[in-house]
N, C-alpha and C positions, 0 to 999 in steps of 0.2 A: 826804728826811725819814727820819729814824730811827723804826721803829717798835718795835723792840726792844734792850735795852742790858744789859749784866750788867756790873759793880765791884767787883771784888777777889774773886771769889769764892771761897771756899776751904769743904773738906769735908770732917772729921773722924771718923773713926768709933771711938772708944777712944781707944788712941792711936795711929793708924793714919790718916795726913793720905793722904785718894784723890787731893785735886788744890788747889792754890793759889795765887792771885795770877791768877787765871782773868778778864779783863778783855775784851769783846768789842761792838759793836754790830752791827744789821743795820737797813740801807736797807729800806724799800718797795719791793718787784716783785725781792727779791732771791730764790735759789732756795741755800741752804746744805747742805751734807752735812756730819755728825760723822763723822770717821774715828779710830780708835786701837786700841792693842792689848787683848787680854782686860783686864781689871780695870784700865782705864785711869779710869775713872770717868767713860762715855758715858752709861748709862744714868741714874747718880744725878746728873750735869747737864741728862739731859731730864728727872728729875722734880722738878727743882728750877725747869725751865725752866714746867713743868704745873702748878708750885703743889702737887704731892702730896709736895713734902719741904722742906725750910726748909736753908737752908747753915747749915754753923756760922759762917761770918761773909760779909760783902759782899752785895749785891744785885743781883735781876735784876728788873727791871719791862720793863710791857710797855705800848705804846700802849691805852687805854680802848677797849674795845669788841674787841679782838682774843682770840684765845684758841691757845694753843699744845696742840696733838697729836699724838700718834705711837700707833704700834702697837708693842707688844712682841715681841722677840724670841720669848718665850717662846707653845709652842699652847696657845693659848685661845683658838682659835676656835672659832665655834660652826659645825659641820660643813652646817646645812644652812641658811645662810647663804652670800652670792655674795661674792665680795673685794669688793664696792663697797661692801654693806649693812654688811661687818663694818669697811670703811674709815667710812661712815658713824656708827657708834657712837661716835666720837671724839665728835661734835657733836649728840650727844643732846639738851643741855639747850640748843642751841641750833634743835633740829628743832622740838622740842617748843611754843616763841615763837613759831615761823611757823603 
């Protein structure tokens, strides 16, 4: 079963195309890594993957009830917090339901 899928997607920033023709799905109980160089356009595929950025063309959906999260490269963590608590902030709005 596919739980996630992304077609054609491509990402434009001016006129400066990061990545294009970006076509991929992913099975249920699959375990994935992004790998690439600096400014290959990893992160702005995970936040298009999060819903926090829109591609300039093609689509990514995702199975109903699923939710995609990552932690940022960048420190923003909050120091006195454990790596579990600040891995658990991805899933706020869904801690929050239970």
């Amino acid at each position: 079963m596919i739980i996630a899928q992304a077609q054609d997607l491509e990402q434009r920033f001016g006129g400066n195309t990061i990545f294009s023709n970006i076509s991929f799905s992913v099975p249920d109980n699959a375990r994935i890594g992004l790998v690439g160089p600096n400014g290959a356009g990893k992160t702005t595929l995970l936040k298009i993957m999060t819903g926090q950025q829109e591609p300039t063309s093609g689509q990514f959906t995702i199975n109903k009830g699923l939710k995609v999260g990552y932690i940022a490269q960048e420190n923003g963590l909050d120091e006195d917090k454990t790596i579990w608590d600040e891995m658990l902030t991805v899933f706020n709005d869904l801690i929050e339901k239970i």
